[in-house]
C-alpha positions, 0 to 999 in steps of 0.5 A: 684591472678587475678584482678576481671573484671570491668563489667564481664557481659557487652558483649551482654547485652542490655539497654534501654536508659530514651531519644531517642539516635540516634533516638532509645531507645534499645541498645545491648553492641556488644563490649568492650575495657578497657583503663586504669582504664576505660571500654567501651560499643560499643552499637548498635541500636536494630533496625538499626545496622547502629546507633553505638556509644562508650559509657563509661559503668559507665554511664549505672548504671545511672538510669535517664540515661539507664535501663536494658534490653528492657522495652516498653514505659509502662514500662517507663512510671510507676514508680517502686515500692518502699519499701515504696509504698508496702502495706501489706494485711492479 
């Protein structure tokens, strides 16, 4: 039986980090590489494909770290709801 893949999805997925990273906040995983039990991200700036870097793709599940997908600065900026926030009407 194959050994299931750590992060099958990660090629081509794109993140939005919490602080500006080289000067950008959009990143796209335009390559990855497996090195043991680890996996790496190369991500590239949205904006400036010259802004390249490796990243160990653990790191992006880290919430104070990246988000998922591309979220503007409003996005950012309000929290997400919790269960607990959600109020119910009848």
């Amino acid at each position: 039986m194959a050994k299931k893949q750590k992060f099958p999805h990660l090629l081509g997925s794109k993140w939005t980090a919490k602080q500006k990273t080289w000067g950008w906040r959009h990143f796209q995983v335009v390559n990855r590489k497996n090195e043991g039990k680890w996996v790496f991200a190369e991500m590239v700036a949205s904006c400036d494909a010259e802004v390249r870097f490796w990243i160990n793709a653990k790191q992006l599940k880290d919430k104070n770290l990246w988000d998922a997908g591309w979220k503007t600065l409003e996005e950012m900026n309000c929290p997400e709801p919790d269960d607990h926030d959600l109020i119910v009407v009848e």
